[in-house]
PyMOL Python script that loads the backbone (N, CA, C, O; Angstrom):
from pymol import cmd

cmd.read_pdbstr("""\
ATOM      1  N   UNK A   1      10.085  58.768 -18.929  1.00  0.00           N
ATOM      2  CA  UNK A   1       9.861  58.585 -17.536  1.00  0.00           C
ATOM      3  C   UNK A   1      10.916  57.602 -17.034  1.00  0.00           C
ATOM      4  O   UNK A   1      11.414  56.799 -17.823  1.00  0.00           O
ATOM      5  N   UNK A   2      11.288  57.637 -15.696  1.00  0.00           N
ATOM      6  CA  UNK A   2      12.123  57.284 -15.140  1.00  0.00           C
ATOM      7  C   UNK A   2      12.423  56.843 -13.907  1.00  0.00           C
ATOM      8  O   UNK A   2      12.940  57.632 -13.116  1.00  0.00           O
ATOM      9  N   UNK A   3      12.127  55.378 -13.488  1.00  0.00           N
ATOM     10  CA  UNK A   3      11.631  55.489 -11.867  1.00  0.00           C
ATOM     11  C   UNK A   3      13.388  54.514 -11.415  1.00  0.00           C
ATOM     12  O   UNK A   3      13.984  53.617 -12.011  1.00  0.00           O
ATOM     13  N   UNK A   4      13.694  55.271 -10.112  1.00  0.00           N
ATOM     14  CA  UNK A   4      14.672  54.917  -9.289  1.00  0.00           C
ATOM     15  C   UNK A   4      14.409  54.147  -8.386  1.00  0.00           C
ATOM     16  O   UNK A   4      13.499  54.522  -7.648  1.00  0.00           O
ATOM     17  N   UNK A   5      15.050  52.820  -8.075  1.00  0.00           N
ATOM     18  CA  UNK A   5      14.998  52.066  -6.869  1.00  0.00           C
ATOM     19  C   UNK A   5      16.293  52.111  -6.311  1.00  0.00           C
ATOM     20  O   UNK A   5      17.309  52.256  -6.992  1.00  0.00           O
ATOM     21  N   UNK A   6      16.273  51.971  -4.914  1.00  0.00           N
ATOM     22  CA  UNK A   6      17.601  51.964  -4.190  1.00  0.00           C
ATOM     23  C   UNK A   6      17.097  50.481  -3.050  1.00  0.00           C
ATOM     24  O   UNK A   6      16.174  50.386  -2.241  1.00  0.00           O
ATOM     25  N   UNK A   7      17.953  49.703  -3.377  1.00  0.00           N
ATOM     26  CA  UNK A   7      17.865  48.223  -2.692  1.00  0.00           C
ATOM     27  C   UNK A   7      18.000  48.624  -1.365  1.00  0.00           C
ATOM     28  O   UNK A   7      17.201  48.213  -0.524  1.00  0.00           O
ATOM     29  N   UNK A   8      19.144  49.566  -1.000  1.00  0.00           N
ATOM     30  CA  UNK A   8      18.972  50.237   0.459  1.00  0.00           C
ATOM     31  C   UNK A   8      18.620  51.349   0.832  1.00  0.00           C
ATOM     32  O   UNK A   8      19.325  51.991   1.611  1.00  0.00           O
ATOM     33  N   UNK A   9      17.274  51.894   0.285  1.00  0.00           N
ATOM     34  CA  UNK A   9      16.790  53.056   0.631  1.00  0.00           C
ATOM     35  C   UNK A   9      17.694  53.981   0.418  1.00  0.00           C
ATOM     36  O   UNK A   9      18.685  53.850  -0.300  1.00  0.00           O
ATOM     37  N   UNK A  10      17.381  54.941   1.032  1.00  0.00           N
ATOM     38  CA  UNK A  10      17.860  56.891   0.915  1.00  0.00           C
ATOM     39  C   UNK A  10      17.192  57.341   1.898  1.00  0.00           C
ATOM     40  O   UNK A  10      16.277  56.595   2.246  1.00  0.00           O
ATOM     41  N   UNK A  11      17.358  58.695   2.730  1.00  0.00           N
ATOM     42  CA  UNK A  11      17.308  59.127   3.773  1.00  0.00           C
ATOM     43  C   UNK A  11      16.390  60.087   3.548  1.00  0.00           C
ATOM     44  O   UNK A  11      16.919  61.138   3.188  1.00  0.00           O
ATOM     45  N   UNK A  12      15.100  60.129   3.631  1.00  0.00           N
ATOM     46  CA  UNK A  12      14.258  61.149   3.812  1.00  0.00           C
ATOM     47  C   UNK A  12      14.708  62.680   3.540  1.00  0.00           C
ATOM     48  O   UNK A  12      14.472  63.430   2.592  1.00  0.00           O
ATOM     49  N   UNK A  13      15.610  62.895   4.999  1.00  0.00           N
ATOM     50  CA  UNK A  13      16.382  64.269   4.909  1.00  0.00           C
ATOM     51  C   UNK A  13      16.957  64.931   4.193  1.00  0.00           C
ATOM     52  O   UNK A  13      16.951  66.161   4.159  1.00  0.00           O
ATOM     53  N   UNK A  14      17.948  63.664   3.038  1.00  0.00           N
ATOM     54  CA  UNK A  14      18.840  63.890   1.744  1.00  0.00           C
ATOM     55  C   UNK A  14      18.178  63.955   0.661  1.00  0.00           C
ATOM     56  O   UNK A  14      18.344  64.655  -0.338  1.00  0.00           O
ATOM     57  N   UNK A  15      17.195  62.959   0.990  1.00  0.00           N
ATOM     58  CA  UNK A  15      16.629  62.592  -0.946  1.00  0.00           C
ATOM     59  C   UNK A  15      15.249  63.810  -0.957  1.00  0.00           C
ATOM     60  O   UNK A  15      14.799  64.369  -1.957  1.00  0.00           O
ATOM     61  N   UNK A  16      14.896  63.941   0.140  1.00  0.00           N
ATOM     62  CA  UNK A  16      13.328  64.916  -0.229  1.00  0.00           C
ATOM     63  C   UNK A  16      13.228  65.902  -0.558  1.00  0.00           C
ATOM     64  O   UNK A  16      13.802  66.514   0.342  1.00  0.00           O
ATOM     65  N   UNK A  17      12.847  66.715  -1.347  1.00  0.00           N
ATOM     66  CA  UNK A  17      12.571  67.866  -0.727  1.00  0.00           C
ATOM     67  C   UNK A  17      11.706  68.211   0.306  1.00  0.00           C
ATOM     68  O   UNK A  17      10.983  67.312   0.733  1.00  0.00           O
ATOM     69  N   UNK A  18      11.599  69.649   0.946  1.00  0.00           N
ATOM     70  CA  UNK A  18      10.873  69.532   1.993  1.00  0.00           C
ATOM     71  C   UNK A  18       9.464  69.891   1.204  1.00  0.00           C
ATOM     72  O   UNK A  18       9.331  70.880   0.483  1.00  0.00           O
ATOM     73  N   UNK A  19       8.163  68.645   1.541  1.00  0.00           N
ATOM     74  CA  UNK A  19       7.097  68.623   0.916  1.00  0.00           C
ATOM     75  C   UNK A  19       5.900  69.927   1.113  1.00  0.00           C
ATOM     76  O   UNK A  19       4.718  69.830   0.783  1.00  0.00           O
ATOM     77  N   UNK A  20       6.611  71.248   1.789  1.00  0.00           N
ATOM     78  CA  UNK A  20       5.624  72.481   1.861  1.00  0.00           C
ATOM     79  C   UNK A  20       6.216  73.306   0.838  1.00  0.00           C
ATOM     80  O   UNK A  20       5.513  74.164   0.304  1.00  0.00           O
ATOM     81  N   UNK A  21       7.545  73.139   0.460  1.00  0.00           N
ATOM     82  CA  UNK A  21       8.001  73.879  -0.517  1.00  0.00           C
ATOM     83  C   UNK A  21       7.108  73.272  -2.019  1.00  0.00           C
ATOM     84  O   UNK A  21       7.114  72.136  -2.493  1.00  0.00           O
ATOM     85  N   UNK A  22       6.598  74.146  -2.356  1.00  0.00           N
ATOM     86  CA  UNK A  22       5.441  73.728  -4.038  1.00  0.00           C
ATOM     87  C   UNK A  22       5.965  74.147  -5.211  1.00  0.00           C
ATOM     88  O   UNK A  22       6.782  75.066  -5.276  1.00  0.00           O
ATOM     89  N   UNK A  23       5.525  73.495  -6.221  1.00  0.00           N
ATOM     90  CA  UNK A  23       6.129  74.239  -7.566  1.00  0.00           C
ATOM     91  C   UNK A  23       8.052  74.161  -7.832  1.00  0.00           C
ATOM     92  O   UNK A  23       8.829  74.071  -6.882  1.00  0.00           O
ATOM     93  N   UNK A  24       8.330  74.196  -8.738  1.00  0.00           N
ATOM     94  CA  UNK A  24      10.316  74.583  -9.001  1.00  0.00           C
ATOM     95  C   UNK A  24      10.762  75.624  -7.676  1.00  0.00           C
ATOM     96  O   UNK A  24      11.841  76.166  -7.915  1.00  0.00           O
ATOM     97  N   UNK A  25      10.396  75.869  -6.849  1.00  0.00           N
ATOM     98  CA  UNK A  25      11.144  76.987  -5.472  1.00  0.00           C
ATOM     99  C   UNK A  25      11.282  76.213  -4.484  1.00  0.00           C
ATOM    100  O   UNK A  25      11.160  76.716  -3.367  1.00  0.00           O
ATOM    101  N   UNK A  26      11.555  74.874  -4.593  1.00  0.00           N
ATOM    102  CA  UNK A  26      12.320  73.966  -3.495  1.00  0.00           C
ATOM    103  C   UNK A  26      13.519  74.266  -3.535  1.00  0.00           C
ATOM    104  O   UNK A  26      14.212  74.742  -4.434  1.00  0.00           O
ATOM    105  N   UNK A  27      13.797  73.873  -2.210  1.00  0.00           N
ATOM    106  CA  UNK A  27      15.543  73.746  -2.013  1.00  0.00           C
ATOM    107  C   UNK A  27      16.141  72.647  -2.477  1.00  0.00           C
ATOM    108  O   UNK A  27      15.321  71.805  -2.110  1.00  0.00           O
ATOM    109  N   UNK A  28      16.763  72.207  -2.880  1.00  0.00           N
ATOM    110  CA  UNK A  28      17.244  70.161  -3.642  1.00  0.00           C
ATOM    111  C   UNK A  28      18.105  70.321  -2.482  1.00  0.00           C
ATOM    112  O   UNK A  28      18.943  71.136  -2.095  1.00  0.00           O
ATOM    113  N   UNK A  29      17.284  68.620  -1.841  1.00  0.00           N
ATOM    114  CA  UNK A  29      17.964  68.470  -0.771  1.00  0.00           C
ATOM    115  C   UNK A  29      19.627  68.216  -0.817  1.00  0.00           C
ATOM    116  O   UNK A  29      20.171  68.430  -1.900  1.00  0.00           O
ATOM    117  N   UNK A  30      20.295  67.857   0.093  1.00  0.00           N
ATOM    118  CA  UNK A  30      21.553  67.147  -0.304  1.00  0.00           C
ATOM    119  C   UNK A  30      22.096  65.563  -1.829  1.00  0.00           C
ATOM    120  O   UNK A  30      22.865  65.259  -2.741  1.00  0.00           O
ATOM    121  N   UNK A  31      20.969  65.165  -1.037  1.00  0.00           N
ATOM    122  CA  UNK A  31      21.107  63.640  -2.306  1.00  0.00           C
ATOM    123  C   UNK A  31      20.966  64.047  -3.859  1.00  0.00           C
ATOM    124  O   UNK A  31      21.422  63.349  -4.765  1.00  0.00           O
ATOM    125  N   UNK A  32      20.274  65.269  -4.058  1.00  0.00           N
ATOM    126  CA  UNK A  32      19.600  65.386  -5.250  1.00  0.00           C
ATOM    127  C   UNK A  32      20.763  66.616  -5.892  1.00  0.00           C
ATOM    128  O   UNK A  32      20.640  66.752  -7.109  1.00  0.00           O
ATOM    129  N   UNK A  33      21.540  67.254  -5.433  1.00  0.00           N
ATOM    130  CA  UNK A  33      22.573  68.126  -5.200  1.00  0.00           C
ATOM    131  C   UNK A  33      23.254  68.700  -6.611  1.00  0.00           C
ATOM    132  O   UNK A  33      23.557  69.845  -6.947  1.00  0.00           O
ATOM    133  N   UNK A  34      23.391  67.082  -7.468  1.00  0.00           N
ATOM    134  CA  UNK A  34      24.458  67.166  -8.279  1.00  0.00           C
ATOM    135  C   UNK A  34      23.817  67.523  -9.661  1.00  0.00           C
ATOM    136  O   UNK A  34      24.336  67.857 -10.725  1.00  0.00           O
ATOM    137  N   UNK A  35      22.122  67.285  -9.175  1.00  0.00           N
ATOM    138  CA  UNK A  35      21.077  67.607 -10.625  1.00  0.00           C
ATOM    139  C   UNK A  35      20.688  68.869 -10.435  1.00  0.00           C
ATOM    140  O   UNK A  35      19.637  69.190 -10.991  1.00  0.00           O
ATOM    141  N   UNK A  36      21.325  69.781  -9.716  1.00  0.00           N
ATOM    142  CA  UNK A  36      20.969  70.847  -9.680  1.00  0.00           C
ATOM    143  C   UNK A  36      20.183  71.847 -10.654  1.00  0.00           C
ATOM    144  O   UNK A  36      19.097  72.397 -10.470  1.00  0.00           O
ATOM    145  N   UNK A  37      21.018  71.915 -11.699  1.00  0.00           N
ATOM    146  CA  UNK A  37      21.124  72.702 -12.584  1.00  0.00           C
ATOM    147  C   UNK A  37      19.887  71.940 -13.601  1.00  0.00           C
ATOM    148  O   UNK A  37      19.706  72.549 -14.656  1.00  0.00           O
ATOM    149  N   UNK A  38      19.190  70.928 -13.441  1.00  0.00           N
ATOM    150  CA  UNK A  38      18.481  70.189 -14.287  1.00  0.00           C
ATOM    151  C   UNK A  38      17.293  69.963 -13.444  1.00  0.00           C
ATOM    152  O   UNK A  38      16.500  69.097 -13.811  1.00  0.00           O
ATOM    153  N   UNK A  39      17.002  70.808 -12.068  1.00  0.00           N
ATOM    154  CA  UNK A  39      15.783  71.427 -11.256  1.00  0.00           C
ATOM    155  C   UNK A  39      14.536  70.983 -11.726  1.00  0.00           C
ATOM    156  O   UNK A  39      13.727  70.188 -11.248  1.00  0.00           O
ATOM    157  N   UNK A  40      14.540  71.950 -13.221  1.00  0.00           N
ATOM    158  CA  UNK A  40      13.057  72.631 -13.937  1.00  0.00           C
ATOM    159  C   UNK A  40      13.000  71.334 -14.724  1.00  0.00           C
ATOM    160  O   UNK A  40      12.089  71.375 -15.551  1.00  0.00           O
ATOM    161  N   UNK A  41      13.726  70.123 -14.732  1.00  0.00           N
ATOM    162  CA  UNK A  41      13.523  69.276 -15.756  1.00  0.00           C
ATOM    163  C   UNK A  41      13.280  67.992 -15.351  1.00  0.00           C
ATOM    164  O   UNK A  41      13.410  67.088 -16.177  1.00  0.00           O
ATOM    165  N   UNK A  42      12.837  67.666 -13.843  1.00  0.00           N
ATOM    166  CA  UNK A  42      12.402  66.806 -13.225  1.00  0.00           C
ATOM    167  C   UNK A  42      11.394  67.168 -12.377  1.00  0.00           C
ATOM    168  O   UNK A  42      11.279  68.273 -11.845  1.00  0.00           O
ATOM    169  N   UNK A  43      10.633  66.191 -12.249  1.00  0.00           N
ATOM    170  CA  UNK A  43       9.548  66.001 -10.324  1.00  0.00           C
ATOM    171  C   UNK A  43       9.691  64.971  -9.813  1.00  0.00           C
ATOM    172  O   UNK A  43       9.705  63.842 -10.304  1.00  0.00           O
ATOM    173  N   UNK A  44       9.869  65.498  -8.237  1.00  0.00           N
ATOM    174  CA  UNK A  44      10.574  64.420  -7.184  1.00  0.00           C
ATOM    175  C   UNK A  44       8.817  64.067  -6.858  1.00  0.00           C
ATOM    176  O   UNK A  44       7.993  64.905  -6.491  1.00  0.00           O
ATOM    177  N   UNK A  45       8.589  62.777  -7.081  1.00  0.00           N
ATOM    178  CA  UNK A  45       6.980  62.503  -6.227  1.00  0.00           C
ATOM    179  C   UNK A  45       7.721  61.506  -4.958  1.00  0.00           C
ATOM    180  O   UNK A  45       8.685  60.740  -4.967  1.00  0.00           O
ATOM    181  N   UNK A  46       6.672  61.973  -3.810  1.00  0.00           N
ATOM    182  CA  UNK A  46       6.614  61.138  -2.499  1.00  0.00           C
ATOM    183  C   UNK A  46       5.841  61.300  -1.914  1.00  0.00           C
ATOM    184  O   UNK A  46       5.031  62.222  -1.819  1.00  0.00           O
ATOM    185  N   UNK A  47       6.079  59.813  -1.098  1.00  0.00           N
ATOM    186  CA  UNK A  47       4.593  59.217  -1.002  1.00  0.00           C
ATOM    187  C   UNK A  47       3.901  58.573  -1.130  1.00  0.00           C
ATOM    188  O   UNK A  47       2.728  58.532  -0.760  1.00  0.00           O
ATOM    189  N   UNK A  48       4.756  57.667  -1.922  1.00  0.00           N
ATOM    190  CA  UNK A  48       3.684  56.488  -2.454  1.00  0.00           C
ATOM    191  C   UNK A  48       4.138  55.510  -2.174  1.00  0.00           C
ATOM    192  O   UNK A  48       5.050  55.306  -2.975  1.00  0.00           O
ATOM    193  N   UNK A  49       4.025  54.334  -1.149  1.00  0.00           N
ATOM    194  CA  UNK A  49       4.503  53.151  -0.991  1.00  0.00           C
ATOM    195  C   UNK A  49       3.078  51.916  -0.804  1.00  0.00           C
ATOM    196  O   UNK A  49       1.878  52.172  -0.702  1.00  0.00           O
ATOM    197  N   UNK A  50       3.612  50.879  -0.809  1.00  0.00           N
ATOM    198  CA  UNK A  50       2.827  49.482  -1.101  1.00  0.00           C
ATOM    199  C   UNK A  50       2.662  49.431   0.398  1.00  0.00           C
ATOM    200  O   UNK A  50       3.667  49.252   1.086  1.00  0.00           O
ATOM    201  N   UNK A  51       1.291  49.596   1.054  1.00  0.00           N
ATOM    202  CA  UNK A  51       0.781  49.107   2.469  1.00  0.00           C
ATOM    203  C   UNK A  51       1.514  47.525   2.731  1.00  0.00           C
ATOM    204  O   UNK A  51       1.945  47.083   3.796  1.00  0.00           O
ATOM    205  N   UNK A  52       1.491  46.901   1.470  1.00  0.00           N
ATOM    206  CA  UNK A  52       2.157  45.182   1.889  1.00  0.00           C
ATOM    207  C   UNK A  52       3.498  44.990   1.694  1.00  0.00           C
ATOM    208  O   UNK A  52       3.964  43.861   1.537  1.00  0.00           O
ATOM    209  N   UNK A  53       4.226  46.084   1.688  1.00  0.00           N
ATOM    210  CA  UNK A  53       5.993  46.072   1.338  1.00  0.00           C
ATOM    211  C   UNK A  53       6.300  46.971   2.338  1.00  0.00           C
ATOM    212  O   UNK A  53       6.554  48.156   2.122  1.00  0.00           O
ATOM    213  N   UNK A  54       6.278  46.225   3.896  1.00  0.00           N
ATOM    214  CA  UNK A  54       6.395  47.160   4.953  1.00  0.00           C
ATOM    215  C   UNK A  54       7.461  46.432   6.128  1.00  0.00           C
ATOM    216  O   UNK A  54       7.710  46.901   7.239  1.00  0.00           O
ATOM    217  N   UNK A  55       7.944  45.298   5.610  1.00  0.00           N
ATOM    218  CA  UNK A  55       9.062  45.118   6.064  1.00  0.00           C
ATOM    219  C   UNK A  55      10.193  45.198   5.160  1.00  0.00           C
ATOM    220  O   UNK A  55      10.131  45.529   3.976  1.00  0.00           O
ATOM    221  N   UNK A  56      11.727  44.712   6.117  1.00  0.00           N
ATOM    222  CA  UNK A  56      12.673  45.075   5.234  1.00  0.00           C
ATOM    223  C   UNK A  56      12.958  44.231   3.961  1.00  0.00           C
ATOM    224  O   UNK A  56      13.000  43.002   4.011  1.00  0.00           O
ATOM    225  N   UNK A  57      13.198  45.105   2.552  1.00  0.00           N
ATOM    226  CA  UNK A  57      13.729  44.450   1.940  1.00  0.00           C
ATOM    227  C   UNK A  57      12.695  43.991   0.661  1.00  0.00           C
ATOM    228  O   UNK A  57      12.957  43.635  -0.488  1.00  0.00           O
ATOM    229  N   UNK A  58      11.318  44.172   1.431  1.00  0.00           N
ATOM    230  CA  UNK A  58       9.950  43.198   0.258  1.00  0.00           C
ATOM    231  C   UNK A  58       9.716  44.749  -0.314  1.00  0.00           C
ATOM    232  O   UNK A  58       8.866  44.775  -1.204  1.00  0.00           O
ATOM    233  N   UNK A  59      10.232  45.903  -0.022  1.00  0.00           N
ATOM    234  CA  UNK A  59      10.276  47.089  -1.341  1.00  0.00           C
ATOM    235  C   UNK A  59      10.331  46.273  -2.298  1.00  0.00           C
ATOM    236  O   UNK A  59       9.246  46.125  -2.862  1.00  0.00           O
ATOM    237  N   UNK A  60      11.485  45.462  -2.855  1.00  0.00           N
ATOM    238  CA  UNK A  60      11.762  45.391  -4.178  1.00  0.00           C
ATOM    239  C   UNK A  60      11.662  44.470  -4.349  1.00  0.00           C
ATOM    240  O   UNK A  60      12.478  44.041  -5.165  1.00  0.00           O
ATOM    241  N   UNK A  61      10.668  43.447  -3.786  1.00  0.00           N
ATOM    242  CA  UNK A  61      10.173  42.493  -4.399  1.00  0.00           C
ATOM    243  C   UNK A  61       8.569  42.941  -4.942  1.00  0.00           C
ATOM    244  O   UNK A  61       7.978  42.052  -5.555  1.00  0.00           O
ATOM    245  N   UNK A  62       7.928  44.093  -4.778  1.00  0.00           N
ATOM    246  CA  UNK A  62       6.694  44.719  -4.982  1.00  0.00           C
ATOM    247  C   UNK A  62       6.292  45.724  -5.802  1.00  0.00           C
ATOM    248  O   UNK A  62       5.258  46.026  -6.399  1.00  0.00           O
ATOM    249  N   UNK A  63       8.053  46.426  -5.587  1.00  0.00           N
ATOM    250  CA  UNK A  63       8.161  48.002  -6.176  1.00  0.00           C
ATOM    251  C   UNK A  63       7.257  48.053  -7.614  1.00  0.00           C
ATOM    252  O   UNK A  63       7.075  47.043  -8.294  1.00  0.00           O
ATOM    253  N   UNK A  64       6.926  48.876  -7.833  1.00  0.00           N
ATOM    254  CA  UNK A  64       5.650  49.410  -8.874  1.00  0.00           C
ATOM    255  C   UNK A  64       4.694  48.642  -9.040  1.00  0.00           C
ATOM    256  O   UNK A  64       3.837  49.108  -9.792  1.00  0.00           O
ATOM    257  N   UNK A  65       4.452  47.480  -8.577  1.00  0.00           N
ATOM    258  CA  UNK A  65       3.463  46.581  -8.794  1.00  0.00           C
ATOM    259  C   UNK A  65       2.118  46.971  -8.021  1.00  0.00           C
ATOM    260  O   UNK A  65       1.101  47.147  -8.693  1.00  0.00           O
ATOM    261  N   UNK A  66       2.095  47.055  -7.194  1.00  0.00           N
ATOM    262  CA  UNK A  66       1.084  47.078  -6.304  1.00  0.00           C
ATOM    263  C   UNK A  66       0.822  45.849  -5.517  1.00  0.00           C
ATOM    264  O   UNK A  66      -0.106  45.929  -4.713  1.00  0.00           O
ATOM    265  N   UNK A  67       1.360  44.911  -5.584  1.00  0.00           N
ATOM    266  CA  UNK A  67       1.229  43.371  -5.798  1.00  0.00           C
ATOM    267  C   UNK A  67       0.783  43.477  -4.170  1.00  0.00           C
ATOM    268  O   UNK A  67       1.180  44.471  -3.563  1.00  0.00           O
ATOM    269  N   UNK A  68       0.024  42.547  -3.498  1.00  0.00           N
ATOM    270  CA  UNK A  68      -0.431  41.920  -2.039  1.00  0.00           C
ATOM    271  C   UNK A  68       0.411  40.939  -2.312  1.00  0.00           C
ATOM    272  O   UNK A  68       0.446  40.221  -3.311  1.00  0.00           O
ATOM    273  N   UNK A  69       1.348  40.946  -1.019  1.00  0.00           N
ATOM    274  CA  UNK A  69       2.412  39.396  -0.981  1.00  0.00           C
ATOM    275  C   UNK A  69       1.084  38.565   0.006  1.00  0.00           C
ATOM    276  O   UNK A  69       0.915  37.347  -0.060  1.00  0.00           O
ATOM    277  N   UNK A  70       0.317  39.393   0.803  1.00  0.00           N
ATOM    278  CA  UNK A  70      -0.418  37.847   1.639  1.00  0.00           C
ATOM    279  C   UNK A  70      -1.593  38.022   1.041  1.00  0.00           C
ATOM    280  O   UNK A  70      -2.449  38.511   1.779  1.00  0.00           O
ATOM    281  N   UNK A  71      -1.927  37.781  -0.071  1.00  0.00           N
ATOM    282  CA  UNK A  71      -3.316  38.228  -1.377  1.00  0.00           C
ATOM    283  C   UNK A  71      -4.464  37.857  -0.591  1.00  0.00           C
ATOM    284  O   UNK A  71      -5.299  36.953  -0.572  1.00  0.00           O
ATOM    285  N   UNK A  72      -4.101  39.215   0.240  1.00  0.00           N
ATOM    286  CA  UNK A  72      -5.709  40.167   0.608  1.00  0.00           C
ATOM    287  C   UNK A  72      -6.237  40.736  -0.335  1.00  0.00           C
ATOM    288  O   UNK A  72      -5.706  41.537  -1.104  1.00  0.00           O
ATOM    289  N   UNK A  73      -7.587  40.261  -0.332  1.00  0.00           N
ATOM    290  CA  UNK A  73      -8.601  41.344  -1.346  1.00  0.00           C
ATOM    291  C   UNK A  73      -8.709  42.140  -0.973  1.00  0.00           C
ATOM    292  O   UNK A  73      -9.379  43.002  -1.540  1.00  0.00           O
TER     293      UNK A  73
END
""", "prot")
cmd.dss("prot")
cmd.show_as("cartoon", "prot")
cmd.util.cbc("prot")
cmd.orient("prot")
């Protein structure tokens, strides 16, 4: 397994696929382009972000954690 962070994001439009396309019969958007051929040998998940990493930049002070920066129960 293999998780990607980008300190300055990626563009929805480039990096997604479009999320009605189901199963390996997506189109790979632009960003994803060059893994073409290696399709059937990944899954793009999205969707999942930290409700408390919602300004700029505290992504990656949170990323996979789940962590509350203002430790709300």
């Amino acid at each position: 397994m293999a998780f990607l962070g980008f300190g300055f994001g990626v563009t929805q439009e480039t990096w997604y696929p479009d999320a009605s396309q189901k199963g390996f019969h997506y189109d790979v958007p632009l960003g994803l382009r060059p893994l073409t051929r290696h399709k059937n040998d990944f899954t793009v998940i999205q969707g999942c972000s930290n409700k408390f990493s919602n300004e700029a930049h505290w992504g990656s002070t949170f990323w996979l954690t789940g962590a509350n920066r203002y430790s709300v129960p």
